[in-house]
BALUM-679608 format. One record per atom (N, C-alpha, C, O): x, y, z. Coordinates in steps of 0.2 Angstrom, whole numbers, plus 5000, padded with zeros to 4 digits. Atoms other than C-alpha are relative to their C-alpha. Layout:
XYZ ...
//
This chain:
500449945000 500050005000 500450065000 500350114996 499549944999 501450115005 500350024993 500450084993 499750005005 502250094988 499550034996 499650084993 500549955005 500650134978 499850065000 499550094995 500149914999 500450294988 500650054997 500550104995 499449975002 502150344983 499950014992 500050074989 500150005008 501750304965 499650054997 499650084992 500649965003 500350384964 500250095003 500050145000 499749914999 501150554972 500550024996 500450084994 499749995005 502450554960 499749994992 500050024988 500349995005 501150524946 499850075001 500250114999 500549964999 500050664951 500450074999 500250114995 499249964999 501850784955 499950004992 499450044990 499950015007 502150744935 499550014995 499750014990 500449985004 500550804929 499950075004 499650115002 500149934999 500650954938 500550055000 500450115000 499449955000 502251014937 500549984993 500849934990 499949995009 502751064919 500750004999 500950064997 499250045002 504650974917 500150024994 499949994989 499750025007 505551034902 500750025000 500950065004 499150024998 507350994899 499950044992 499550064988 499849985006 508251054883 500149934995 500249884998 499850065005 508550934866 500650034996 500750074993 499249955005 510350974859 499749994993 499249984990 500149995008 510650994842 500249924997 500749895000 499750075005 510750824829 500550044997 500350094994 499549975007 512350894820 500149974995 500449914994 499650045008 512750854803 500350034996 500050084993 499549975003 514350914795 499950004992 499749944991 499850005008 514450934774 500649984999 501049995004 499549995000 515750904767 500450084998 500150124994 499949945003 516951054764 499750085004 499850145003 500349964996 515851154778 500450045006 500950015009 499749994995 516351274790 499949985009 500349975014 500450044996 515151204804 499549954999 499449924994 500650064999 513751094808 499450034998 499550094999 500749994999 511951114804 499549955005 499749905008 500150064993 510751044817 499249974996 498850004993 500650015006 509250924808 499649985005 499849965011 500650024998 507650904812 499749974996 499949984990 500350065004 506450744806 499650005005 499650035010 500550014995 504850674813 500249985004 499749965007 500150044992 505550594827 500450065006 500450055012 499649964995 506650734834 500350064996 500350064990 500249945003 507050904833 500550055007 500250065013 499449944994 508451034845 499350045002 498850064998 500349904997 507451174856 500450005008 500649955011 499749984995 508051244873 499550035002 498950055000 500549954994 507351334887 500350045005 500750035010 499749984994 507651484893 500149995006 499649955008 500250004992 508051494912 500450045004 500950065005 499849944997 507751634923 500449995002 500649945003 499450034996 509251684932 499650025006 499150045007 500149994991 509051714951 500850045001 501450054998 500049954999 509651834960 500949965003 501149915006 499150014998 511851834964 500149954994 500749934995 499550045003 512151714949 499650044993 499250094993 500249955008 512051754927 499849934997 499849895001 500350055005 511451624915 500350034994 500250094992 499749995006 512551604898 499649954996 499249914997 500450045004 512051554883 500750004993 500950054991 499649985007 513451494867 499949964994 499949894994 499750045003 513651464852 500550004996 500950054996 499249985003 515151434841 500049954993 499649914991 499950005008 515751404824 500349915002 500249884998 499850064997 516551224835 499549954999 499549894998 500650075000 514751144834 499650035005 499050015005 500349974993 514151234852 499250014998 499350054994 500949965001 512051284849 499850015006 499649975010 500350004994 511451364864 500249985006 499849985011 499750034995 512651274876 499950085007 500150145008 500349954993 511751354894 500449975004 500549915004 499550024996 512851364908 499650055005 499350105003 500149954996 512351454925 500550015005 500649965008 499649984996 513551544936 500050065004 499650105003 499949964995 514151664951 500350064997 500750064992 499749935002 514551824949 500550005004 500549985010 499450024998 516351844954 500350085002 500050135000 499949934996 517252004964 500350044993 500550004988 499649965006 518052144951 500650004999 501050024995 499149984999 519752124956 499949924996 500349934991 499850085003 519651924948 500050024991 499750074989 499950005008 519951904930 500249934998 500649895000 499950085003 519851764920 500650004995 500950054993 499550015005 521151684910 499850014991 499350024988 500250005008 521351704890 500650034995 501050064998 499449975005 522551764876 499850055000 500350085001 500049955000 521851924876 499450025007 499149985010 500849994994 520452024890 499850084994 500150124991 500249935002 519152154886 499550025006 499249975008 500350004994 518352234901 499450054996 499550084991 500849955004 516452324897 499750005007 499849965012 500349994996 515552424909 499250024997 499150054992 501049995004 513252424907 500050075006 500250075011 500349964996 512752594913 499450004997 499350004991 500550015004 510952564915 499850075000 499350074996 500449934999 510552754919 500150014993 499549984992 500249995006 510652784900 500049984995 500549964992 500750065004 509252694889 500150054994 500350114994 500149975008 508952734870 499549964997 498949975000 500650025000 507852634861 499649945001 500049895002 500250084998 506352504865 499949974994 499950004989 500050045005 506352354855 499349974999 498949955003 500950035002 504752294845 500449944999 499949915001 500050065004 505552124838 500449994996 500950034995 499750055007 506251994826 499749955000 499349915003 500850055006 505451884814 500449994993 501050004992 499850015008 505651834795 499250004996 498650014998 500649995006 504551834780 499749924998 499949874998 500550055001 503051724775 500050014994 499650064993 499949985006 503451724756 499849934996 499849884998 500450075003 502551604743 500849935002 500749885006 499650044997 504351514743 500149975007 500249925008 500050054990 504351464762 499349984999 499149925001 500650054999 502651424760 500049924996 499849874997 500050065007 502951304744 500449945007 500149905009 499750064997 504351204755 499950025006 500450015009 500550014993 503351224772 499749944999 499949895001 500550035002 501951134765 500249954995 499749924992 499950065001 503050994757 500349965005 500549915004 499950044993 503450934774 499249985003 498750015003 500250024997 502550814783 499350055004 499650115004 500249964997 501050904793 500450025009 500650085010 499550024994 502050854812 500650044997 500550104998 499549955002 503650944804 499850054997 500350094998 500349935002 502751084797 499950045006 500150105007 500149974993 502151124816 500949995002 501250045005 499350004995 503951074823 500450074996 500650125000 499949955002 504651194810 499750085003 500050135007 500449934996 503351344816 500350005007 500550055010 499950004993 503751294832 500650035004 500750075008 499249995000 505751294831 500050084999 500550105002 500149945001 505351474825 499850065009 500050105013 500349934996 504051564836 499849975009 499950015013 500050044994 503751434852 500450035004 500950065003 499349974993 504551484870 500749924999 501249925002 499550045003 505551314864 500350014996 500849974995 499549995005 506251404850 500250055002 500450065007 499749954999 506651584845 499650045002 499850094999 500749954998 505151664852 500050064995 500050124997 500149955003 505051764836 499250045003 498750025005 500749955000 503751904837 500050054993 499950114995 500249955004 503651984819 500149974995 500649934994 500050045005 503351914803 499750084993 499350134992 500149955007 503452004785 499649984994 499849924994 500550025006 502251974770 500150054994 500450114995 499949965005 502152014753 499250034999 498850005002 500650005002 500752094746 499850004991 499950044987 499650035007 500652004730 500749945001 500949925006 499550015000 502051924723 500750045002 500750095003 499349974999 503951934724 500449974996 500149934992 499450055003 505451844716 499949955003 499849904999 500450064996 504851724729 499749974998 499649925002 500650065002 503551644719 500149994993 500550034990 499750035003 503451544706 500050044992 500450034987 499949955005 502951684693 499850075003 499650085009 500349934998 502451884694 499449994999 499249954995 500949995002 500551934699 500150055006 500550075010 500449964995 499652044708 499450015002 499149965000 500950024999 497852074713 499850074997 500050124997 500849975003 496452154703 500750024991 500950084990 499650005006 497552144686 499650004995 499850044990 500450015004 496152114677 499250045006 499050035012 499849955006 495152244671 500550045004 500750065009 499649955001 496252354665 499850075002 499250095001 500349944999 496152524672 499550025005 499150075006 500650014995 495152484686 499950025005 499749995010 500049954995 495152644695 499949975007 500449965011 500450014996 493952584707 500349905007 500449885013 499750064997 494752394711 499449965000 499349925005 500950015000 492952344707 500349925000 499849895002 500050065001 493952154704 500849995006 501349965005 499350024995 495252154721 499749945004 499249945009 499950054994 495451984727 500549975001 501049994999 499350044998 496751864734 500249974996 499949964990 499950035005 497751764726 499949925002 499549925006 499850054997 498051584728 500249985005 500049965010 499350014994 499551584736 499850035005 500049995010 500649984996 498451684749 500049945003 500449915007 500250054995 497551554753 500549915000 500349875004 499450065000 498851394750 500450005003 500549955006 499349984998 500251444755 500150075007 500350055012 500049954995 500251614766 499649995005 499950005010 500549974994 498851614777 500049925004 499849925010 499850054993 499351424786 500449995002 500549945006 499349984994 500951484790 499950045003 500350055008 500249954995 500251624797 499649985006 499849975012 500550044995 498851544805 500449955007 500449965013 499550034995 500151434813 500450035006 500650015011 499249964997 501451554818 499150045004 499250055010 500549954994 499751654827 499849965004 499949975010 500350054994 499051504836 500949965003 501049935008 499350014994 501051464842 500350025005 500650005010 499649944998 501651624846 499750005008 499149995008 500149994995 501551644865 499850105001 499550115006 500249944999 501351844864 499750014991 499649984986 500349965009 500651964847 500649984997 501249975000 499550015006 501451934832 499950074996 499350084997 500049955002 501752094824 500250004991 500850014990 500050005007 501452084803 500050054997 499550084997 499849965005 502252184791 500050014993 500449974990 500350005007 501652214773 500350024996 500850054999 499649985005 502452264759 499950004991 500249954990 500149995006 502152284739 500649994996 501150024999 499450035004 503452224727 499850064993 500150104990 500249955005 502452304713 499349975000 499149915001 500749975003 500652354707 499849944997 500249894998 499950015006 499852264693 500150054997 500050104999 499549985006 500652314676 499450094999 499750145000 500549965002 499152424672 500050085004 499950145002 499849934996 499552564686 500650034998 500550094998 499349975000 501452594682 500150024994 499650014990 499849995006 502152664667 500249984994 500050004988 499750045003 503052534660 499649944997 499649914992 500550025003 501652444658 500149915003 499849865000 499650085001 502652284667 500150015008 500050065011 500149984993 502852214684 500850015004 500950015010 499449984999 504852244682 500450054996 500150064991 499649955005 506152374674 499850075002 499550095007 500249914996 506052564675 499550015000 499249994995 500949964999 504352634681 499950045006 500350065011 500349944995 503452744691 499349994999 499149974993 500650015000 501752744696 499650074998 499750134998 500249935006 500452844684 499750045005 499350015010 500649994996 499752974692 499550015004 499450045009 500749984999 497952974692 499849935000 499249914999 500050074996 498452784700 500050015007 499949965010 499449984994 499152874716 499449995005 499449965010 500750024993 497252864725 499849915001 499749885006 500250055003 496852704717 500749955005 500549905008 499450054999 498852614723 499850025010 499949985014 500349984993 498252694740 499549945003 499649915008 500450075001 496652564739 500249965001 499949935006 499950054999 497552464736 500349955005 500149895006 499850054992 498552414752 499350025003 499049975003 500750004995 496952484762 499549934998 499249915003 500550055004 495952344750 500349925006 500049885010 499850064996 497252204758 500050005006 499949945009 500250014995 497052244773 499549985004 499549935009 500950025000 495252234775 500049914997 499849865000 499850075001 495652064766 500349945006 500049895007 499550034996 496951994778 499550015007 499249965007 500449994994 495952034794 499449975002 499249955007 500350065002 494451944786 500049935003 499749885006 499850095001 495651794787 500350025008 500950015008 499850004995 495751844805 501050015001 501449985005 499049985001 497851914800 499950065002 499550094999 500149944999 497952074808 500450034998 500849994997 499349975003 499252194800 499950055004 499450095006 499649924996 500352314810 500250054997 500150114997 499749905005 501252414797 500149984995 500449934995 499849995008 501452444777 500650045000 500850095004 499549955004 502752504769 499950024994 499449994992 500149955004 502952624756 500349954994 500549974989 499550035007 503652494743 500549985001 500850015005 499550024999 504952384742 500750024997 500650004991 499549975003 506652454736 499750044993 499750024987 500349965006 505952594726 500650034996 500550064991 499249985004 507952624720 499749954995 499449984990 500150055008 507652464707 499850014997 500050004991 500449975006 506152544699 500450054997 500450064991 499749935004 507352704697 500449984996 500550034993 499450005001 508652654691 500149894995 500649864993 500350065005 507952474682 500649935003 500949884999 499450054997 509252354696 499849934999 500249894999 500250104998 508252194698 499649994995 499150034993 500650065006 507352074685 499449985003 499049945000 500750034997 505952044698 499850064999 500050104996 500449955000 504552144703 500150075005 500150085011 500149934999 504652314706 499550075000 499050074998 500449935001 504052504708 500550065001 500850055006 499649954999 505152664706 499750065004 499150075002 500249964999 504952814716 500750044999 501250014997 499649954997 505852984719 499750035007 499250025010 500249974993 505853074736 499350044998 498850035001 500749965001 504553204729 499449965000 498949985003 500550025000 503553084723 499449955004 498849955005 500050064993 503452954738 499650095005 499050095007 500449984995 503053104748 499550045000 499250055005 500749995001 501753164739 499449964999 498849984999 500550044999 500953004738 499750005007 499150005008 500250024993 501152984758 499650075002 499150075006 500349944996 500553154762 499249994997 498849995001 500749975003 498953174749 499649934997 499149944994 500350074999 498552984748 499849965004 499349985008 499750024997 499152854757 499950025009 499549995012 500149974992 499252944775 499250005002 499049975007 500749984998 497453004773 499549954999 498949955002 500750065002 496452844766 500449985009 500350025013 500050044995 497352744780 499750035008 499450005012 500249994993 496952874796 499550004998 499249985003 500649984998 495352914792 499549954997 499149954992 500250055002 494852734791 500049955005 499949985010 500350024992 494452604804 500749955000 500749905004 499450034998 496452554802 500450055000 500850064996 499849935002 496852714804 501049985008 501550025009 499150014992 498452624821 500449954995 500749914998 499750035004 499152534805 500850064999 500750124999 499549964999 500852604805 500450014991 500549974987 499849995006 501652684789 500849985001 501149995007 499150025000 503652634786 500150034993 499750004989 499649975005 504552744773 500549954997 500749905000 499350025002 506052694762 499849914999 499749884995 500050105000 505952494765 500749984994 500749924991 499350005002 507752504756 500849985002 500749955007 499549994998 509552504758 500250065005 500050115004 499849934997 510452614770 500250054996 500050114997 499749935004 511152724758 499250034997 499150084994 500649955006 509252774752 499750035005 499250075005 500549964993 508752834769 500050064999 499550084998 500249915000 509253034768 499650004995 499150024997 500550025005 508352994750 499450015003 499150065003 501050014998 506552934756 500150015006 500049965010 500449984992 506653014773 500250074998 499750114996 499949944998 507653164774 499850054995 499550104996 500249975006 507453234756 499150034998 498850084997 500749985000 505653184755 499550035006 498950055005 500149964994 505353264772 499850085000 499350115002 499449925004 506553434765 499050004993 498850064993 500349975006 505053414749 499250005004 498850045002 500650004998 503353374759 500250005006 500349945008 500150044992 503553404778 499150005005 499050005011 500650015000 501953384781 499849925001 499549905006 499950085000 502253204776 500149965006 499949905006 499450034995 503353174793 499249965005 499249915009 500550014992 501253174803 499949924999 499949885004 500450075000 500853014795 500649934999 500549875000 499650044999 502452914794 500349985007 500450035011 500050044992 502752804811 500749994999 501050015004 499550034997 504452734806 500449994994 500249994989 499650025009 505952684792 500149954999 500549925004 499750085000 506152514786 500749984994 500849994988 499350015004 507952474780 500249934998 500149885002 499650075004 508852324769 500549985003 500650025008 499550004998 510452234774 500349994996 500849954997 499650045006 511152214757 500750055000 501350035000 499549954999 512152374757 500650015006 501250035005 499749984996 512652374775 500849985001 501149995006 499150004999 514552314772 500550044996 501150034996 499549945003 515052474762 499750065003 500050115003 500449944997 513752584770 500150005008 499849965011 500150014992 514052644789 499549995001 499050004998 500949984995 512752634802 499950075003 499550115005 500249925000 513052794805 499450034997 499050065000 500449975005 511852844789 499149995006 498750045005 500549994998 510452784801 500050065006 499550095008 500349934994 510652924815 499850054996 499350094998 500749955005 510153044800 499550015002 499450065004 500750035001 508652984801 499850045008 499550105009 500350004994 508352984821 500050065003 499550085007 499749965002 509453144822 499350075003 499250115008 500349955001 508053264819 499149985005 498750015008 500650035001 506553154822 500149925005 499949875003 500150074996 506853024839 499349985003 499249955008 500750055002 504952984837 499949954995 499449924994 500250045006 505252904823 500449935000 501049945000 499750055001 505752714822 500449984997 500450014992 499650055006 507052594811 499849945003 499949935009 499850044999 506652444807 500249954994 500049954988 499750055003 507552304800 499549954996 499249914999 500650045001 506352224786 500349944997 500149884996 500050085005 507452104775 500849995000 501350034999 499150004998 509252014777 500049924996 499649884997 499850095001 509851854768 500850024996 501050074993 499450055003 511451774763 500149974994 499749944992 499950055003 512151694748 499550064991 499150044987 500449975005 511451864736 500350044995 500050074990 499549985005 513051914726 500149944994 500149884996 499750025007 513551844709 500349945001 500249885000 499550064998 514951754715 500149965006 500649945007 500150034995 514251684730 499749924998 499449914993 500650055000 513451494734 499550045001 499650105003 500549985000 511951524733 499449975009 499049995012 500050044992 511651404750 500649965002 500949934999 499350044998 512951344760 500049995007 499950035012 500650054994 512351214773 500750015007 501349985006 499450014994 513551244789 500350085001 500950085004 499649955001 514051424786 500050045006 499550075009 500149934996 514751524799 500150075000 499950125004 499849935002 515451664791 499250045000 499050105002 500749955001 513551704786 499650015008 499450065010 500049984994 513051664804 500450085004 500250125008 499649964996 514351794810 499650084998 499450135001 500349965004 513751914795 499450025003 499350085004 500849964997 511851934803 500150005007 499650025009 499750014994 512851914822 500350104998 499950155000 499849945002 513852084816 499550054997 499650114999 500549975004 512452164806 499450015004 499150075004 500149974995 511352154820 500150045005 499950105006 499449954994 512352224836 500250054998 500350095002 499749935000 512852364825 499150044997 498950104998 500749964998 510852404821 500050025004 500050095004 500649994995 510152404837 500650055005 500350095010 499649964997 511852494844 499750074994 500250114994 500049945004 511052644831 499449994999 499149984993 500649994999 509452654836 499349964997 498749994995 500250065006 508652484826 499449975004 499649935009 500550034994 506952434836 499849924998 499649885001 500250074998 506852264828 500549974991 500750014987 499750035004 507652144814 499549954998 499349915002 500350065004 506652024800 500350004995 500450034989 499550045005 507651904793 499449994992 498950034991 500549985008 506851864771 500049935003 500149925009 500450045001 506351704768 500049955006 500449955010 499850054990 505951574785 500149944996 500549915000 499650085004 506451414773 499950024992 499650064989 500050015005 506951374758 500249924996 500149874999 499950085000 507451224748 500849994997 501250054997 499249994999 509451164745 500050034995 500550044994 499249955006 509551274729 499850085002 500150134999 500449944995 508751414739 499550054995 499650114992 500549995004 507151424729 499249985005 499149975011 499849975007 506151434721 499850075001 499550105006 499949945002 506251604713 499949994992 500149954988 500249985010 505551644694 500650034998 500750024992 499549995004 506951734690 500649985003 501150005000 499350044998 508351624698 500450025005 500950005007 499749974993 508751734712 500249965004 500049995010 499950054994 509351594722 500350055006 500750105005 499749974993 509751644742 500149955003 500049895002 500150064993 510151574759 499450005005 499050055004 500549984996 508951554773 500249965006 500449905006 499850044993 509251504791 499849925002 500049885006 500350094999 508151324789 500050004993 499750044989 500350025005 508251224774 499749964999 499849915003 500550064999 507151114770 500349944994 500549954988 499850075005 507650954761 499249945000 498949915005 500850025001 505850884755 500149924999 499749875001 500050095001 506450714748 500149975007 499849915008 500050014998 506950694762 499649995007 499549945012 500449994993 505850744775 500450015006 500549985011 499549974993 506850844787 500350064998 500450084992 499849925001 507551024788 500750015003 501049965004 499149994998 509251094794 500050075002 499850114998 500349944997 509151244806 501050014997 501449964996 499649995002 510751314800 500650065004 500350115005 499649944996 512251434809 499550065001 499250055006 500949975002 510851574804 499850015005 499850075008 500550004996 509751534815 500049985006 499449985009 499649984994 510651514830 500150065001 499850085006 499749935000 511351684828 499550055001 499650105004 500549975000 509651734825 499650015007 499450075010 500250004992 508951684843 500350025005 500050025011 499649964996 510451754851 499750065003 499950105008 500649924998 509251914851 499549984999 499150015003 501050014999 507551854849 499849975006 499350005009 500150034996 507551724862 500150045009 499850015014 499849974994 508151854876 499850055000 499750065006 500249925002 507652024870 499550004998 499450014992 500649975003 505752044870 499850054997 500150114996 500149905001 504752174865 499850035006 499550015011 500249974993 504752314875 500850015005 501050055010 499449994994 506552284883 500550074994 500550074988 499949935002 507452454881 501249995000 501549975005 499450014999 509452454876 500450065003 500350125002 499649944994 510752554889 500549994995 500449954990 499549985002 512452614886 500549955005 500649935010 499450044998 514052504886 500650035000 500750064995 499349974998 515652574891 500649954999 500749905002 499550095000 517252464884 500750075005 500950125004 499349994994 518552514899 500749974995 501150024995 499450015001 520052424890 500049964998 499749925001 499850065006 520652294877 500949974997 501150014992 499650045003 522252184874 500050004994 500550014991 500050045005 521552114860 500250054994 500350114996 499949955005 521852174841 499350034998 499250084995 500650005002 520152174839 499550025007 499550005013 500449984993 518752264850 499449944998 499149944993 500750064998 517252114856 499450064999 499250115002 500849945002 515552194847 499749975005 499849925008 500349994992 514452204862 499150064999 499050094994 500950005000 512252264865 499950005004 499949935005 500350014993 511652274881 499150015001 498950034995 500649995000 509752274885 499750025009 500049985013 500550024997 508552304899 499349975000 498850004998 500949995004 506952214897 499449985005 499449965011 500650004994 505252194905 500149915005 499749905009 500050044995 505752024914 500450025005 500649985009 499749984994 506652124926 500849975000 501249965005 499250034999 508352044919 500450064995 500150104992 499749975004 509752134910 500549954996 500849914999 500050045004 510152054894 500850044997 500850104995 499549995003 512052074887 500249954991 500249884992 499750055003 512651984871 500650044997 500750104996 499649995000 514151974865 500449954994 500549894995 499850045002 515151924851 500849994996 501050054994 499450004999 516851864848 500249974992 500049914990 499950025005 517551854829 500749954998 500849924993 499650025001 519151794830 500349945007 499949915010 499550054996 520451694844 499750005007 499350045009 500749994993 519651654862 500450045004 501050035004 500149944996 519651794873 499550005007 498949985007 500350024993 519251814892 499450094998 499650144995 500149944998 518051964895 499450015007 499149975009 500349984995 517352054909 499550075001 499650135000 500849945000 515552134910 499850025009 499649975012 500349994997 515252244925 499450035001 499350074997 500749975000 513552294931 499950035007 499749995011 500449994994 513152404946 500449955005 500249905009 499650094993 514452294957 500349944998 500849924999 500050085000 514152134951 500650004992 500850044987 499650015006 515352054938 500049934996 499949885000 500050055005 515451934922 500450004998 500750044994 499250015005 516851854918 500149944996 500249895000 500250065003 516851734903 500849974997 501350014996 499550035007 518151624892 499550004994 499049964993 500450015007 517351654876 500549954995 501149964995 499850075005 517851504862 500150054994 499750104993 499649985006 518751564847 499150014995 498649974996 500849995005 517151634834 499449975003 499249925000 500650004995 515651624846 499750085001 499750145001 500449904997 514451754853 499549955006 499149905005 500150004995 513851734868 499250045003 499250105002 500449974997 512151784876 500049995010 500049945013 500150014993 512051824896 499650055003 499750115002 500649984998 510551864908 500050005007 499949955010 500150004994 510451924924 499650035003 499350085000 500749954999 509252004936 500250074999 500750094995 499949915002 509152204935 499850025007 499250005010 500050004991 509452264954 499550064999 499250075004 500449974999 508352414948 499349984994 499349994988 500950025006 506452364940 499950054996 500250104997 500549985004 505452444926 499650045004 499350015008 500749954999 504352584929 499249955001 499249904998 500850055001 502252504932 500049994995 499949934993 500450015007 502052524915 500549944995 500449924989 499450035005 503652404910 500450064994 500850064990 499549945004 504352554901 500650025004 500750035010 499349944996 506052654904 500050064995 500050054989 499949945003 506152844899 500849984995 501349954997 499350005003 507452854884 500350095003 500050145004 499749944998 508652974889 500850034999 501250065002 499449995006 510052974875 499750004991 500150004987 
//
């Protein structure tokens, strides 16, 4: 009897107390690779679990180009005079007294290609994939991008209401397929997974042919202008669509790299503007259909380009319609330029106008000429959105959304052959996917940095090394202070003080590091902190 009381109190414990451990990574090397990819199949699949820290110890988090995913460690905080061993040191000091901006998010795009190789996986892998994404077992994304229409991403050009011609009115605006096949049950998924809002970004690639100049849905053009109320409709039309299908949308942008239309750069689809023109659309269109409409908290995003086009579609077209500035909330920026363009170009922007946001809408890998086009184990491209991050969000960057969420190994498909990389790929024959360097790198900031947590100022005190440790500090609403940290070359010891207490790590030769510990002073009631830089 004694025995089945026991059994039964251990059963009963086991249904009430919600045990979850972590599943390492499956690794599997290529040949020729810099690192591993970690796979998932129907039987099994890596995810991790955050775990608060408590109060006098940190919680680490690594990975490394060696194979490491998430390797969680928890440790004491140690006095300031100790210093750890390593070939070189760098000492970093968090002052939290000065905050800059709060962070909305990271996410990726919901593009007909992720949908195509979503939905040749199994259903069981279709959810583990969503899962591995937005789940508190994965990277807790919160922000997902959509096209409106197609992209290079699908398997040919379209748009809605193409037919008739001319049709001021939209008298013939419906969805498309891919809408309903493809888009809307990876959203649906990603909505019912997501542990908080998912925050959806829209975007136009181009019109149908019949509004633009060119008559086409790529090459040089510009929108006609006795289209300009009618291209206005048009996102308002999708919206009212998408919300139908129970999809709420947060913010549009103004178009998708409106440079390609000027200047005739890509074989997919596009839309050309100038600053004048953009900001006469936004001011005497655009602006006024969406506020004075029942999505009137739909947020507008300027620019949706490269760094270099910001002073362009913000500061120029500002200088040509300032008026334009009431209805714009915020700038969405490319990462294709950011390795010849400072980050400096984004304080332009903020400079005049720290109401207004940047955010990060599209990034991928493998989109040069003379690049793979996928390259299963890479860490250089891991390191590349590790680097390209940490120097956004150090320049006023509230959130980061990766391009495509899978692809297949030729990193398709793409109607004009634009092959890329993408942090999971999917291997269909196969039936199993490959979370990729990527996508580690990725969670290094999403999995820690909610929305809502606000970034402070780091202070680097002094460095041996040849090279200075890029470095991100956060406050965020769980009352912890979030550091990441990433190390490009030979290992190195470094030391993070806070208010007293100190962190002192061996970082592993090409690693980046995330660490989390309480915040000895709280959040405001509202979970907010005043910015105050």
């Amino acid at each position: 009897m004694e025995v089945i009381s026991k059994l039964f109190v251990l059963t009963l414990l086991s249904c009430v107390i919600d045990i979850k451990t972590d599943n390492p990574c499956a690794p599997k090397q290529f040949p020729q690779r810099e690192s591993v990819v970690c796979v998932c199949n129907a039987t099994y699949c890596d995810d991790f679990i955050r775990e608060a820290p408590e109060e006098g110890s940190y919680v680490t988090y690594t990975s490394s180009k060696d194979g490491m995913r998430f390797k969680k460690e928890v440790r004491s905080f140690q006095n300031n005079d100790e210093q750890k061993s390593g070939h070189c040191h760098d000492s970093l000091e968090i002052d939290p007294s000065t905050t800059y901006q709060s962070v909305e998010g990271f996410g990726s795009a919901v593009t007909d290609a992720a949908g195509i190789n979503w939905k040749s996986l199994d259903p069981a892998l279709q959810y583990e994939m969503i899962k591995s994404y937005f789940s508190e077992e994965g990277l807790e994304y919160n922000m997902v991008r959509v096209p409106i229409g197609g992209t290079d991403f699908s398997t040919h050009p379209y748009a809605y209401n193409e037919l008739p011609e001319d049709d001021i009115n939209l008298t013939n605006y419906t969805l498309a397929p891919e809408d309903y096949q493809l888009k809307f049950p990876m959203l649906h998924q990603i909505l019912n997974v997501s542990a908080e809002s998912v925050h959806i970004v829209a975007t136009t690639w181009s019109p149908p042919p019949w509004m633009k100049t060119n008559d086409d849905y790529s090459g040089y053009s510009r929108l006609k202008k006795e289209y300009y109320q009618t291209y206005a409709d048009y996102h308002m039309k999708f919206i009212e669509k998408y919300e139908a299908e129970d999809i709420p949308i947060w913010a549009i942008t103004t178009t998708n790299e409106p440079v390609n239309g000027v200047f005739n750069l890509a074989s997919f689809n596009t839309l050309g503007w100038t600053a004048k023109e953009l900001g006469n659309w936004i001011l005497n269109y655009l602006g006024p259909t969406l506020r004075n409409s029942t999505y009137d908290n739909v947020k507008i995003l300027t620019c949706d380009d490269q760094r270099y086009s910001i002073p362009f579609f913000f500061n120029i077209l500002i200088n040509e319609y300032p008026e334009a500035i009431n209805y714009i909330d915020g700038i969405a920026v490319h990462f294709y330029g950011d390795k010849i363009i400072p980050a400096s170009v984004l304080d332009i922007a903020t400079k005049n106008h720290p109401d207004k946001f940047i955010l990060a809408t599209e990034a991928c890998e493998g989109t040069m000429p003379w690049e793979e086009d996928v390259s299963l184990g890479s860490w250089s491209r891991a390191n590349s959105y590790i680097s390209d991050i940490i120097e956004d969000l150090n320049h006023h960057v509230v959130g980061w959304i990766d391009w495509n969420m899978c692809l297949n190994t030729q990193g398709g498909p793409n109607w004009v052959s634009n092959f890329v990389d993408s942090p999971i790929i999917i291997s269909d024959d196969k039936q199993e996917f490959y979370k990729q360097p990527m996508f580690y790198a990725m969670g290094h900031f999403s999995k820690f940095i909610p929305r809502g947590s606000i970034r402070v100022k780091v202070k680097e005190n002094g460095s041996n090394c040849h090279s200075s440790i890029q470095h991100v500090a956060f406050l965020t609403p769980r009352n912890t202070t979030v550091v990441v940290l990433a190390n490009r070359g030979d290992q190195r010891s470094v030391k993070v003080t806070c208010q007293g207490d100190t962190v002192a790590l061996d970082m592993s030769e090409h690693s980046i590091v995330t660490v989390e510990f309480v915040t000895k002073n709280e959040f405001n009631n509202d979970n907010s902190l005043e910015v105050t830089d």
